[in-house]
C-alpha positions, 0 to 999 in steps of 0.5 A: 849548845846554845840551840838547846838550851834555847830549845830546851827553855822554850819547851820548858814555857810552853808546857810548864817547867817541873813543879810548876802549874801546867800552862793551859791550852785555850784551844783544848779548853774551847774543846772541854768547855763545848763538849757534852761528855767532858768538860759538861759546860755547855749543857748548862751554858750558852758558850759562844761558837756552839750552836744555841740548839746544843747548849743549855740555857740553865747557867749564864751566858760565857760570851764576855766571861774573860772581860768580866773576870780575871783568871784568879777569879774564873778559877774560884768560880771553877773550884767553888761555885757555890761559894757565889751562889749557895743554891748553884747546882754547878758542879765544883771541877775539882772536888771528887765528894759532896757532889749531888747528881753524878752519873755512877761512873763520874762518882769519886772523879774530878770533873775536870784534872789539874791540865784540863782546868787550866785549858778551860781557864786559858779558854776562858779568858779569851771570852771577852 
């Protein structure tokens, strides 16, 4: 019985106990960020470990990020960037209206959902 429960609880810690907030994967969340068709980081950001011919140069470099800023903090920039800077044209990943230049299919979507967000976080945070 004992075994279970261990197993049981550990299950539990790595994917978020009920009601809780998913853990993040920083492993998924460097595949988000690097992606051009999902997360859509790196076609504004230089990310570290993808080649600078295949990212953007229009928002700042992420190399450092996770020593600049705490977790709290990266998911503020996340959810609200223009709370930083009036003028960004980031993209909130998570608001589904008021967003300006959205493909058609994107329109009414979250950039990112609830798992997706805290896979990015966890990335994220390993940029330091």
């Amino acid at each position: 019985m004992t075994g279970l429960l261990a197993l049981a609880l550990a299950g539990a810690l790595q994917t978020g106990a009920a009601g809780a907030a998913p853990v993040g994967d920083a492993a998924r969340g460097a595949q988000i960020v690097a992606s051009r068709s999902t997360g859509l980081c790196v076609l504004c950001h230089p990310v570290p470990g993808v080649q600078s011919v295949q990212a953007g140069t229009l928002g700042p470099d992420l190399a450092g990020v996770g020593a600049r800023f705490d977790r709290a903090a990266l998911r503020q920039r996340l959810v609200d960037p223009a709370r930083f800077n009036p003028q960004t044209i980031m993209p909130s990943a998570t608001r589904t209206e008021g967003q300006q230049r959205v493909a058609a299919s994107r329109q009414g979507r979250p950039l990112l959902d609830a798992q997706q967000l805290e896979d990015v976080l966890a990335y994220l945070e390993t940029l330091r």
